[in-house]
Residue, then its C-alpha position, 0 to 999 in steps of 0.5 A: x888521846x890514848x890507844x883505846x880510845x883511839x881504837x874505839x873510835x875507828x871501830x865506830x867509824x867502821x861500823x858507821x860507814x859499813x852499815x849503810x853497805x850491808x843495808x844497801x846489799x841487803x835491799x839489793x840482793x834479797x828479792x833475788x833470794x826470798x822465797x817470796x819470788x816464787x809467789x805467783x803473780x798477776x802479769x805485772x803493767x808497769x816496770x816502774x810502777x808495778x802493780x800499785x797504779x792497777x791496785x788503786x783502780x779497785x782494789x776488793x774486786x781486782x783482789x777478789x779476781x785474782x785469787x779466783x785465778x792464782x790462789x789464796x796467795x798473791x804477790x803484787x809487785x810494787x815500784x821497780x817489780x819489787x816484791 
């Protein structure tokens, strides 16, 4: 095997293996930072199921409700409280 190819395959195995970290940190830390996280948000019932259990009740008139109280803007939270 020469060195080029050599070389080209550890790049490859590089960029394999390192996607899946920068994806994980990515889906790990953005909420933190996104501007969404400022989008006022109905109190949150469940920390595992967040607002999606409340959602599937009614969804036209809980929606109709809450941006009567918080604005034509609102964040509902899905599993785990994430944006």
């Amino acid at each position: 095997m020469s060195f080029p190819t050599l070389a080209t395959g550890l790049v490859i195995i590089v960029v394999a293996a390192a996607r899946p970290f920068f994806a994980f940190l990515w889906r790990t830390l953005h909420p933190f930072f996104s501007p969404l996280r400022d989008v006022v948000s109905p109190p949150c019932p469940s920390f595992i199921w967040g607002h999606t259990r409340y959602i599937d009740q009614n969804i036209l008139t809980i929606h109709d409700r809450n941006v009567k109280k918080y604005g034509r803007i609102v964040n509902y939270k899905g599993h785990f409280n994430v944006s």
